[in-house]
N, CA, C and O atoms as a CHARMM CRD file, in Angstrom:
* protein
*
  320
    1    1 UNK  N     18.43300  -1.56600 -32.46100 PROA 1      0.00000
    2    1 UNK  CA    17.42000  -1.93300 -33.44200 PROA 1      0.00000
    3    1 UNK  C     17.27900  -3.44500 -33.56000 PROA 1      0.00000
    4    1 UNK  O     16.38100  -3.91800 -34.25500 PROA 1      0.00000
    5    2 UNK  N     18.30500  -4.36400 -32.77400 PROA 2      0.00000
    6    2 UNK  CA    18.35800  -5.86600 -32.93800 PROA 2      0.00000
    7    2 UNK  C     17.05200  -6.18500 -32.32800 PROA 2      0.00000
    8    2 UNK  O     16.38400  -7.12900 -32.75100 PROA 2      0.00000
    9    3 UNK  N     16.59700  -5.32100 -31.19800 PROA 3      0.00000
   10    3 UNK  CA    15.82000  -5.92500 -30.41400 PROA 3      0.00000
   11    3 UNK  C     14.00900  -5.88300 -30.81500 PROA 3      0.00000
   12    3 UNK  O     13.03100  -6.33200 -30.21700 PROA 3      0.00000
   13    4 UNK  N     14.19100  -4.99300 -32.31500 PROA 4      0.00000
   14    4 UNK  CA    12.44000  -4.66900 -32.48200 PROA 4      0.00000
   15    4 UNK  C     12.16800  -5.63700 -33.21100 PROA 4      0.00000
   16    4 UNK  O     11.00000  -6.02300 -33.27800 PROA 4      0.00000
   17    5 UNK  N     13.37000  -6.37900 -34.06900 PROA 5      0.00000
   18    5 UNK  CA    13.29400  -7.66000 -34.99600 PROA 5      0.00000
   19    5 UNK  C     13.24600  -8.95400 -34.24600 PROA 5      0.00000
   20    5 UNK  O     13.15000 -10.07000 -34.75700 PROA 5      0.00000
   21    6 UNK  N     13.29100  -8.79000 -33.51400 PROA 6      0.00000
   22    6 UNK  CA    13.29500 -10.46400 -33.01300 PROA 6      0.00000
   23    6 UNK  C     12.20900 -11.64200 -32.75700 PROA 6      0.00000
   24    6 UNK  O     11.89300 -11.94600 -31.60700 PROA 6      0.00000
   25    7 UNK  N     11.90600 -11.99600 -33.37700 PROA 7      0.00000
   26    7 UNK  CA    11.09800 -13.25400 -33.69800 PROA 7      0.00000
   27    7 UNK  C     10.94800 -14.49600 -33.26000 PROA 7      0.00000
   28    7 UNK  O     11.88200 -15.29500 -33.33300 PROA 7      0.00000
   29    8 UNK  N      9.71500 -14.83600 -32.73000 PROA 8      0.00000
   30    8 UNK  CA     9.80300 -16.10100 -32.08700 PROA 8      0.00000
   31    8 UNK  C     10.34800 -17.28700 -33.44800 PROA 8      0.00000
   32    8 UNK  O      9.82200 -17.39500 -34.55600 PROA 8      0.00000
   33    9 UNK  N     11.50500 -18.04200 -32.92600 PROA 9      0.00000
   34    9 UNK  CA    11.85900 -19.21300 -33.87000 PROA 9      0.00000
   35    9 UNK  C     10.75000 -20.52800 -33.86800 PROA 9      0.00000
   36    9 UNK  O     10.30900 -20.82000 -34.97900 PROA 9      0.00000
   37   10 UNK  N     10.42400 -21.07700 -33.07900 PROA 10     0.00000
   38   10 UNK  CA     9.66100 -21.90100 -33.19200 PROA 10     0.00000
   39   10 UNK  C      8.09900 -21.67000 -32.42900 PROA 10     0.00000
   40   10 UNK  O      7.69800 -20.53900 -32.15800 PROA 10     0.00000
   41   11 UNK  N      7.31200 -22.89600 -32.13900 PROA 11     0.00000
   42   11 UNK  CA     6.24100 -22.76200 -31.24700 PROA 11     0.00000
   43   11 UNK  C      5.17400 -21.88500 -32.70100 PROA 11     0.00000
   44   11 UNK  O      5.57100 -21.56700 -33.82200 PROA 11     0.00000
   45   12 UNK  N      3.68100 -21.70000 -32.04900 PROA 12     0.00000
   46   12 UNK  CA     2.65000 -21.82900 -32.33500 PROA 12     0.00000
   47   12 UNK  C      2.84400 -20.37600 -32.66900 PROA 12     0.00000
   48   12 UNK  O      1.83000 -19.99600 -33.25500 PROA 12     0.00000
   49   13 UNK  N      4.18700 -18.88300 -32.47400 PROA 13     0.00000
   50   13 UNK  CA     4.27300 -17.96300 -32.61900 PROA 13     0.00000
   51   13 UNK  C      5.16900 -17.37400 -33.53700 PROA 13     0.00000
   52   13 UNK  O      5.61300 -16.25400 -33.78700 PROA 13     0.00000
   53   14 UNK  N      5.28700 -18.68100 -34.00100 PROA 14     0.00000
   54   14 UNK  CA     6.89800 -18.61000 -35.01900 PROA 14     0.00000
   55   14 UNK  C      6.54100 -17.61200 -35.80500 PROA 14     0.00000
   56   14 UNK  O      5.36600 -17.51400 -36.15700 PROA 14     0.00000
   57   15 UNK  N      7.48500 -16.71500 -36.20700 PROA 15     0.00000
   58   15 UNK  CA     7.68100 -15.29800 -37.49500 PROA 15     0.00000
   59   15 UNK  C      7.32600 -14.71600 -36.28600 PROA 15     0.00000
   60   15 UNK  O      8.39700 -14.47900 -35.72800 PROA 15     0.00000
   61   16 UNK  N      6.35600 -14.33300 -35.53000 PROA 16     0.00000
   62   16 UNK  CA     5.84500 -13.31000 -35.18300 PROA 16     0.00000
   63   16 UNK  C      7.03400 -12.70200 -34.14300 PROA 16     0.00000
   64   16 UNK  O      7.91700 -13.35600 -33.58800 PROA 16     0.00000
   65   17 UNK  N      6.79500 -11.31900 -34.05500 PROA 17     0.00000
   66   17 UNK  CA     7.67500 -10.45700 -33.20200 PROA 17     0.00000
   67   17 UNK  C      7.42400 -10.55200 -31.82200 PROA 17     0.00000
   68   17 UNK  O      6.25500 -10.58500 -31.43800 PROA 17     0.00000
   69   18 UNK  N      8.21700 -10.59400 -31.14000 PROA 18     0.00000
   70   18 UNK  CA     8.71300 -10.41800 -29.96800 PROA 18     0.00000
   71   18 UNK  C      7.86400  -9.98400 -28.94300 PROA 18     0.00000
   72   18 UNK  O      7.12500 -10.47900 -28.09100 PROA 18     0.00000
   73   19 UNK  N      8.41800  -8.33200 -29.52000 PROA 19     0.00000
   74   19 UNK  CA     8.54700  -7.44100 -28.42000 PROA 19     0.00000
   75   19 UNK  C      7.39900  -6.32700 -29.12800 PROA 19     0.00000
   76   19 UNK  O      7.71500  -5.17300 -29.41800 PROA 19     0.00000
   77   20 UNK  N      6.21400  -6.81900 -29.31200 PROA 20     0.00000
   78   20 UNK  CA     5.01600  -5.92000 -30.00400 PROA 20     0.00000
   79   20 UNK  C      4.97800  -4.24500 -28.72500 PROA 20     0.00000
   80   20 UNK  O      5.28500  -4.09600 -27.54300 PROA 20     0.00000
   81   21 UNK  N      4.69700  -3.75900 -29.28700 PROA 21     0.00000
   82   21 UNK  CA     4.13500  -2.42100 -28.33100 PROA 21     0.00000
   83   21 UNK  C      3.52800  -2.33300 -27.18800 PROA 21     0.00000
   84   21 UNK  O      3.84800  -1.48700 -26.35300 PROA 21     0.00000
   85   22 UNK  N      2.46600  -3.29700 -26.99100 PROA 22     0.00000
   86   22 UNK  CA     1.65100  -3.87200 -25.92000 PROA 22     0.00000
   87   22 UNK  C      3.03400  -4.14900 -24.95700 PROA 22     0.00000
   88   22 UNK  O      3.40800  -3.45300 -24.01300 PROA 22     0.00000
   89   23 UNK  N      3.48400  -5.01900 -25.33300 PROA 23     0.00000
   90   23 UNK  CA     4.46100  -5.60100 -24.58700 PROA 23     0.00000
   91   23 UNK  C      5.55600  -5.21200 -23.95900 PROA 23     0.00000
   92   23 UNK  O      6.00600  -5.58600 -22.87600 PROA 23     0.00000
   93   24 UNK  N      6.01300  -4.31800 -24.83000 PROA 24     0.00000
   94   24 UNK  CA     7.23900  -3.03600 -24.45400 PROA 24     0.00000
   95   24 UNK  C      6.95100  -1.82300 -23.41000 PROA 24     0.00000
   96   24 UNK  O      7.66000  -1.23100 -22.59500 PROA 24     0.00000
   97   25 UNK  N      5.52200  -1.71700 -23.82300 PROA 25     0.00000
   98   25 UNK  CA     4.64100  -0.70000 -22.60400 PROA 25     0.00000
   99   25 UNK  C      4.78900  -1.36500 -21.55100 PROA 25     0.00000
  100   25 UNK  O      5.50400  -1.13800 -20.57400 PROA 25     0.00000
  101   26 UNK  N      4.20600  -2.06400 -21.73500 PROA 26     0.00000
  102   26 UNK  CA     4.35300  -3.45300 -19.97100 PROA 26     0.00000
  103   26 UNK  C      5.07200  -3.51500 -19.29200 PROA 26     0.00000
  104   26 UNK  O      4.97700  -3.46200 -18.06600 PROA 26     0.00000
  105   27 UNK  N      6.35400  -3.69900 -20.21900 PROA 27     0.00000
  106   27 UNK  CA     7.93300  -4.01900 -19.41200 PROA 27     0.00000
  107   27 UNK  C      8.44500  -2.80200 -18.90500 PROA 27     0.00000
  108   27 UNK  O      9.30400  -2.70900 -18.02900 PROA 27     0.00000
  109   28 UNK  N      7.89100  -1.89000 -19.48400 PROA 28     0.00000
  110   28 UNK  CA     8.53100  -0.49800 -19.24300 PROA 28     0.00000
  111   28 UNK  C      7.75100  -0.14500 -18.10700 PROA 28     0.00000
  112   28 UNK  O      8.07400   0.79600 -17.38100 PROA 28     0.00000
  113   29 UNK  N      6.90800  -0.73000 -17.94400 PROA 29     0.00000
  114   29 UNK  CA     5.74200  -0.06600 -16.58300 PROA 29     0.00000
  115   29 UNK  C      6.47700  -0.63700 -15.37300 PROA 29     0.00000
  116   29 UNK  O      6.76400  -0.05600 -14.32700 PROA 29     0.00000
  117   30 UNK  N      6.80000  -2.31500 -15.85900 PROA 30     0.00000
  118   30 UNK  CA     7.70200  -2.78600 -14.54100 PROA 30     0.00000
  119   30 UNK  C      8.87800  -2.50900 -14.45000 PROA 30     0.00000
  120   30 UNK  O      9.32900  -2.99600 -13.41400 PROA 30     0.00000
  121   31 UNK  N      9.99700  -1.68800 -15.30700 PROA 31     0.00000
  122   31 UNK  CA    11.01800  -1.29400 -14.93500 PROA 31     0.00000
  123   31 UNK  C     10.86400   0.13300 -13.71700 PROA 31     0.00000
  124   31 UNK  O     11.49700   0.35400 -12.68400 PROA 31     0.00000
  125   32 UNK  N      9.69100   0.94200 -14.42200 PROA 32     0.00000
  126   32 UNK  CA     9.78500   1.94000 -13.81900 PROA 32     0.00000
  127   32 UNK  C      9.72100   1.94200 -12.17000 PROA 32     0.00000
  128   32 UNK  O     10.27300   2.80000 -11.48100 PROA 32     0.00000
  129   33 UNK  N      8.69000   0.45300 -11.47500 PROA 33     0.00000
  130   33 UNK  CA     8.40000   0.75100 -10.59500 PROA 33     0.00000
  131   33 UNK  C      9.10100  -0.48000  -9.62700 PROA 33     0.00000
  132   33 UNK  O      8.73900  -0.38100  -8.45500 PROA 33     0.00000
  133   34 UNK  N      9.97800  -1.55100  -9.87800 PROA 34     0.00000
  134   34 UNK  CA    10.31600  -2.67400  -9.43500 PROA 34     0.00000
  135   34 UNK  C     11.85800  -2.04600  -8.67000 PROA 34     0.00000
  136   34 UNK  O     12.41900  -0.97500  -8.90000 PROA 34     0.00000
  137   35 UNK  N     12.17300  -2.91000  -7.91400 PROA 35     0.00000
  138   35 UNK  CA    13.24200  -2.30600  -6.66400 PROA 35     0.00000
  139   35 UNK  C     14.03400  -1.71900  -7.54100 PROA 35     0.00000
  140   35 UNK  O     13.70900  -2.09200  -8.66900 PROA 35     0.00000
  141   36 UNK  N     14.92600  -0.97200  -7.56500 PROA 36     0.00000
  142   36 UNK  CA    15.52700  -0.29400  -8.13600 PROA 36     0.00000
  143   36 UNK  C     17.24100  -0.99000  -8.09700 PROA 36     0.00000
  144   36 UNK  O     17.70100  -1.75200  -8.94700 PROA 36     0.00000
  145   37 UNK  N     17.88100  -0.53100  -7.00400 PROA 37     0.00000
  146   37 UNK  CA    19.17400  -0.85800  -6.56100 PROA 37     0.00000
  147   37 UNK  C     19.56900  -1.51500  -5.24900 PROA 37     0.00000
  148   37 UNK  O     18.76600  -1.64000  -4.32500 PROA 37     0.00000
  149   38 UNK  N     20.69100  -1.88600  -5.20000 PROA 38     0.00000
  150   38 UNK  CA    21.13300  -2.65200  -3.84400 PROA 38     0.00000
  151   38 UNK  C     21.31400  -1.10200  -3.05900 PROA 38     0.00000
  152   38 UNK  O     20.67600  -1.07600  -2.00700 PROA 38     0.00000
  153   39 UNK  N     21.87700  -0.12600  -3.29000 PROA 39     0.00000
  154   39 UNK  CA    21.84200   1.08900  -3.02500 PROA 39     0.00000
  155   39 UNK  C     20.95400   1.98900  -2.12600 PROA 39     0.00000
  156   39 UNK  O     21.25900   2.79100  -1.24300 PROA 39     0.00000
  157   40 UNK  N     19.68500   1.57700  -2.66400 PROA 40     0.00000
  158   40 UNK  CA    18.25000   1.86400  -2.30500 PROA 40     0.00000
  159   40 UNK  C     18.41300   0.72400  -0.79600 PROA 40     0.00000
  160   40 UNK  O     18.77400   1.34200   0.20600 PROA 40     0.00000
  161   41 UNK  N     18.24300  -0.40600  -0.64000 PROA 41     0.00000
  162   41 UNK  CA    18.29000  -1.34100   0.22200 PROA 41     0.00000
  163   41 UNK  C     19.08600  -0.81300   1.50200 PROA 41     0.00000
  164   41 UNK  O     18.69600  -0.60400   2.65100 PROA 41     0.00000
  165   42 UNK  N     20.35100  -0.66800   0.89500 PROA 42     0.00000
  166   42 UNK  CA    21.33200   0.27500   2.25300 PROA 42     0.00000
  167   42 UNK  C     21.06600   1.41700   2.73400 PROA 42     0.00000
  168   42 UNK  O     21.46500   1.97600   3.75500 PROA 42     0.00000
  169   43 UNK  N     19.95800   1.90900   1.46700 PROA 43     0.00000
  170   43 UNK  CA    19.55900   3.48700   2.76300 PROA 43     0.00000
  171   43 UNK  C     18.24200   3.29400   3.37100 PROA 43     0.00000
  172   43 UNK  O     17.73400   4.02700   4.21900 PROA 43     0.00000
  173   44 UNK  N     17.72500   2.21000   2.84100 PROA 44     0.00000
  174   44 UNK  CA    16.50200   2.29400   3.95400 PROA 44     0.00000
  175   44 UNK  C     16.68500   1.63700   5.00500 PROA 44     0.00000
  176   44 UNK  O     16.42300   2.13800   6.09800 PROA 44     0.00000
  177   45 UNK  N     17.28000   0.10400   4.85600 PROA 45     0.00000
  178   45 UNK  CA    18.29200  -0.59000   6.44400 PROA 45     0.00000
  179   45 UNK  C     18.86000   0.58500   7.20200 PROA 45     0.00000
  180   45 UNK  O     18.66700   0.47500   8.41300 PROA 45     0.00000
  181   46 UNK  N     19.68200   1.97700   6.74200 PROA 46     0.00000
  182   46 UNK  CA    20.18500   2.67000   7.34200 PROA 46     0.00000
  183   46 UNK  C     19.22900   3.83800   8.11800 PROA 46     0.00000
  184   46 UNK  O     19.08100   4.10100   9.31200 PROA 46     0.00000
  185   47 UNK  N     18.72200   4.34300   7.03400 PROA 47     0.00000
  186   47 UNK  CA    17.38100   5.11600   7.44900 PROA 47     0.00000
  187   47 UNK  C     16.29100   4.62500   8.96300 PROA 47     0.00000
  188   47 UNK  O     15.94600   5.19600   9.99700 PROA 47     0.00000
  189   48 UNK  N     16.02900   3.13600   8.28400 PROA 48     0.00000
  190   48 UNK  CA    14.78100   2.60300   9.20100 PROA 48     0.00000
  191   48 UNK  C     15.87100   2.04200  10.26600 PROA 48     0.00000
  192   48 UNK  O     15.53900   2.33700  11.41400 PROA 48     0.00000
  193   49 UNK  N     17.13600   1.28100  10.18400 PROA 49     0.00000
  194   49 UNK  CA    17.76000   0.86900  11.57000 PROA 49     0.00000
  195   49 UNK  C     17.19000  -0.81200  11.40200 PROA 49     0.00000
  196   49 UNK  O     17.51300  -1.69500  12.19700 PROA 49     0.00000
  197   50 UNK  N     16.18900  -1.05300  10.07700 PROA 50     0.00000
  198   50 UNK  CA    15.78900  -2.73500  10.21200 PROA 50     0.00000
  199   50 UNK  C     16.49500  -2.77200   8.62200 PROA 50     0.00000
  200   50 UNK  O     16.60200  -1.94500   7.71600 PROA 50     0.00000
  201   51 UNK  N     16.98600  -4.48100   8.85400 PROA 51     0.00000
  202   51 UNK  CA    16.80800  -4.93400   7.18100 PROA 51     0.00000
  203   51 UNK  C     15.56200  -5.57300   6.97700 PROA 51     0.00000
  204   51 UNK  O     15.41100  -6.17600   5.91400 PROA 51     0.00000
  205   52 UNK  N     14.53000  -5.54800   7.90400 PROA 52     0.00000
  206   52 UNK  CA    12.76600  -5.73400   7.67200 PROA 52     0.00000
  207   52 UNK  C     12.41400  -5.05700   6.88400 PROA 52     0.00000
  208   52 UNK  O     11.97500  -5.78500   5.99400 PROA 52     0.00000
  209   53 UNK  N     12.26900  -3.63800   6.49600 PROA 53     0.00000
  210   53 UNK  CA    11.89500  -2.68300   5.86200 PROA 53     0.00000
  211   53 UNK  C     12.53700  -2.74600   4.66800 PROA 53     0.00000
  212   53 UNK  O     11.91500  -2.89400   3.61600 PROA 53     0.00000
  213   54 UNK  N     13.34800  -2.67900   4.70600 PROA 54     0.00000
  214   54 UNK  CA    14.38800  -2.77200   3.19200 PROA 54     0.00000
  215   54 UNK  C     13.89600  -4.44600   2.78400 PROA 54     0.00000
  216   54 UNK  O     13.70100  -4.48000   1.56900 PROA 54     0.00000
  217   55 UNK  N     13.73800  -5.29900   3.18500 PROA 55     0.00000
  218   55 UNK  CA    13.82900  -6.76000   2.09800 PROA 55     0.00000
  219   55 UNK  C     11.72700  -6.61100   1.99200 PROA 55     0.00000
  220   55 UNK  O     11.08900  -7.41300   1.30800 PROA 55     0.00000
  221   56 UNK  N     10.94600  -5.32300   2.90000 PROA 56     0.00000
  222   56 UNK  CA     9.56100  -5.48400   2.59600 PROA 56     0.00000
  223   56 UNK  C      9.79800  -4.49500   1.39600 PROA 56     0.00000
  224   56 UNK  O      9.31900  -4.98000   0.37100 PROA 56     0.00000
  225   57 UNK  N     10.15400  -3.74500   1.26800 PROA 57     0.00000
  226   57 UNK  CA    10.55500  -3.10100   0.09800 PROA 57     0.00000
  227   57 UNK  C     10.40100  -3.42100  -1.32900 PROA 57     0.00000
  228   57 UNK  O      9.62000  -3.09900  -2.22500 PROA 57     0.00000
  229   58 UNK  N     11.63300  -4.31800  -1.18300 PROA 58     0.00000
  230   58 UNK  CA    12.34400  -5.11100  -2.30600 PROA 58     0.00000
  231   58 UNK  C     10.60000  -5.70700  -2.31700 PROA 58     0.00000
  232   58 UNK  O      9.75900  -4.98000  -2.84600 PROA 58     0.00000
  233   59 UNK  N     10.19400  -6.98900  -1.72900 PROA 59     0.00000
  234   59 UNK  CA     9.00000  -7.80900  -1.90500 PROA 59     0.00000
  235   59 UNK  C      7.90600  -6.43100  -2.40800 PROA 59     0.00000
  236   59 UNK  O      7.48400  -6.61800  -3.54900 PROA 59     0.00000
  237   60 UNK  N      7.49600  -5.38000  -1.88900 PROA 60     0.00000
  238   60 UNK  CA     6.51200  -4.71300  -2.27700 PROA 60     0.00000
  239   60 UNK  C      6.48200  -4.18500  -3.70100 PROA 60     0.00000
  240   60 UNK  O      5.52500  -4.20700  -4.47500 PROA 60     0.00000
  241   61 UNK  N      7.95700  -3.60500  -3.94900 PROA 61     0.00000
  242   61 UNK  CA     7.55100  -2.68200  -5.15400 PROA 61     0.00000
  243   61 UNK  C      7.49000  -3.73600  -6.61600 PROA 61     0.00000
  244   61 UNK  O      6.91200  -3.55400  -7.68800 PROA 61     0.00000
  245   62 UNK  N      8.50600  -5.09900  -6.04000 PROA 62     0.00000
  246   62 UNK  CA     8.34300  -6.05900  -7.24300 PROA 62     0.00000
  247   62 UNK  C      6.91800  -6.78600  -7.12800 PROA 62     0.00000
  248   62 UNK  O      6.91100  -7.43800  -8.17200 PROA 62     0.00000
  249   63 UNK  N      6.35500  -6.91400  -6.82500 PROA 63     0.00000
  250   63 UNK  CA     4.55500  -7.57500  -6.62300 PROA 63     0.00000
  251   63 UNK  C      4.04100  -6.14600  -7.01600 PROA 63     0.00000
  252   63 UNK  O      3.36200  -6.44900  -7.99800 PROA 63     0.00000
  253   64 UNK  N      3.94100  -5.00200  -6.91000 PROA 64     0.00000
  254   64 UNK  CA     3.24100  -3.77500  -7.40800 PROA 64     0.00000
  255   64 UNK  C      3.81500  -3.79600  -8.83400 PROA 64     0.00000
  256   64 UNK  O      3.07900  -4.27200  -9.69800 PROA 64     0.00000
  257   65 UNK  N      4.96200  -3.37100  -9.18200 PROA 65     0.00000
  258   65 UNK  CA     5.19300  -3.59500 -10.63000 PROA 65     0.00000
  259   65 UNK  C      5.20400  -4.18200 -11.55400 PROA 65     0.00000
  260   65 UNK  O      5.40200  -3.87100 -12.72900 PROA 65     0.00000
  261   66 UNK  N      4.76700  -6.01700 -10.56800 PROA 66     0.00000
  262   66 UNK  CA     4.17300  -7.00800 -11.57700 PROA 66     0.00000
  263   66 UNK  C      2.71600  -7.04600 -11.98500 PROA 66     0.00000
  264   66 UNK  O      2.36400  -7.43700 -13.09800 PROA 66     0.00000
  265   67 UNK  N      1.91700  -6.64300 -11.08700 PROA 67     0.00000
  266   67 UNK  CA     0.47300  -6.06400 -11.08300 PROA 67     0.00000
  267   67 UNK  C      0.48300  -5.04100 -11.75400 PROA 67     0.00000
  268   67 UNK  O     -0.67000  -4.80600 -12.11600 PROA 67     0.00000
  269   68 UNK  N      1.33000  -4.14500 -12.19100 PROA 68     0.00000
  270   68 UNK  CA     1.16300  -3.04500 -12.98300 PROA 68     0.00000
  271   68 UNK  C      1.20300  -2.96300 -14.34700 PROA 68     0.00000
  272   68 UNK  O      0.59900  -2.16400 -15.06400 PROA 68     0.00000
  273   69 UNK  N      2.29600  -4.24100 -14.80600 PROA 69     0.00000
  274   69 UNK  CA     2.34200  -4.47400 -15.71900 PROA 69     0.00000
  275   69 UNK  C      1.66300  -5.43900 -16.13000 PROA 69     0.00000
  276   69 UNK  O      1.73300  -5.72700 -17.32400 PROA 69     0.00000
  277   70 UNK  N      1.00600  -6.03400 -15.43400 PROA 70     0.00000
  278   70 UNK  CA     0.04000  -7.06200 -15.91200 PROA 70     0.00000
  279   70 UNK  C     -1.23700  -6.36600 -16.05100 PROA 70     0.00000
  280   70 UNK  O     -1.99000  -6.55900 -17.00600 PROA 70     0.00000
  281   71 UNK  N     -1.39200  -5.84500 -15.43400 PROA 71     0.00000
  282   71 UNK  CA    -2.63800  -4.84600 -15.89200 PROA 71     0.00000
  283   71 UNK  C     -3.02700  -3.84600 -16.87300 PROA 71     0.00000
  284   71 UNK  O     -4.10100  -3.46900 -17.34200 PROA 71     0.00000
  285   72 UNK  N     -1.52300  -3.47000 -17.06700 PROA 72     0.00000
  286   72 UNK  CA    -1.21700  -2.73200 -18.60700 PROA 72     0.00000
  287   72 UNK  C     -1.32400  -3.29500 -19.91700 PROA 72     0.00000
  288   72 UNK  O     -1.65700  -2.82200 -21.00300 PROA 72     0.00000
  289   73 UNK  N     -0.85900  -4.73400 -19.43400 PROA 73     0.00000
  290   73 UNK  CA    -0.89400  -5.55800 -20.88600 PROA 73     0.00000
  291   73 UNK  C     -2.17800  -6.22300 -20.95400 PROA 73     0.00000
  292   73 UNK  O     -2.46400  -6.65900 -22.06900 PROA 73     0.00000
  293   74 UNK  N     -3.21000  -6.44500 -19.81400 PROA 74     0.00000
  294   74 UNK  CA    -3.96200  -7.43100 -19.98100 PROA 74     0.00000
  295   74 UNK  C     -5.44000  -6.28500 -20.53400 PROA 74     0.00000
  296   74 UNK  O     -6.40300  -6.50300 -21.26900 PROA 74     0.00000
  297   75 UNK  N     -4.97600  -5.01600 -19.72800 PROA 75     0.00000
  298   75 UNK  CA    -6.40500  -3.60700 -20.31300 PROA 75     0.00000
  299   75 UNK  C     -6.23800  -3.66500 -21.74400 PROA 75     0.00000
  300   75 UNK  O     -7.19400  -3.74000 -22.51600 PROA 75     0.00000
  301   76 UNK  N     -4.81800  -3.62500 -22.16400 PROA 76     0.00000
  302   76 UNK  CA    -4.15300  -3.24300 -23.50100 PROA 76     0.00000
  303   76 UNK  C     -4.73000  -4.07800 -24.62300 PROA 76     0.00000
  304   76 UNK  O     -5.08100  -3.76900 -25.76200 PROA 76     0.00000
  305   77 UNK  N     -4.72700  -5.19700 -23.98500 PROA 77     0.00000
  306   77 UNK  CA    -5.24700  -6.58800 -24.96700 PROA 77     0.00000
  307   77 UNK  C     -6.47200  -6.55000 -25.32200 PROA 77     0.00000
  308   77 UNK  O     -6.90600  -7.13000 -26.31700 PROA 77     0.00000
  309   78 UNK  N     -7.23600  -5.77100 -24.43400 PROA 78     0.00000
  310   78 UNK  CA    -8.90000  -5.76500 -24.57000 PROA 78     0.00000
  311   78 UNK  C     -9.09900  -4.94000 -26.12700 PROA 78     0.00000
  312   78 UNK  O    -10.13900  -4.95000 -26.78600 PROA 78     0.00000
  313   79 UNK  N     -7.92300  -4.30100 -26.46900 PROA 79     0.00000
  314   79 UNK  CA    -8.42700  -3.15800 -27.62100 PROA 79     0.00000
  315   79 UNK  C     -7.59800  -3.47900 -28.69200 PROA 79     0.00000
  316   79 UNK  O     -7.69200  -2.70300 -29.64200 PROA 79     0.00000
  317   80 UNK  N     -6.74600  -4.48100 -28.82000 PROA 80     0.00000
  318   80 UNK  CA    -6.24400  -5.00900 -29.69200 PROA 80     0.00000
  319   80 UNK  C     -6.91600  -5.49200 -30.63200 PROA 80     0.00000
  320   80 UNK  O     -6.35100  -6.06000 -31.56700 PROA 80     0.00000
């Protein structure tokens, strides 16, 4: 519950919260879809036989899940 209170201290946002709903949706969009584990990395190097595939991986799903969540928060904002 520390984390729904938290408040910007200074700057042009001071009092205001954090981690609004908009925002929590967002982050949660890029957890869901951003590389996952080092784990993941060793079975696709193992799988594919390249560490090409595994480090395009890693680069793909974090650029998709930053686009995802930027797109979540930026549609989101339109109806705010």
């Amino acid at each position: 519950h520390k984390i729904q209170n938290e408040e910007y201290s200074s700057g042009p946002n001071k009092g205001k919260k954090v981690f609004t709903p908009l925002a929590t949706i967002s982050f949660l969009m890029f957890i869901l879809v951003y590389f996952p584990c080092i784990a993941v990395f060793a079975a696709i190097k193992k799988e594919s036989g390249s560490t090409g595939w595994a480090f395009f991986t890693i680069f793909y799903t974090t650029v998709l899940a930053y686009l995802i969540s930027l797109t979540v928060y930026q549609v989101g904002s339109l109806f705010i």
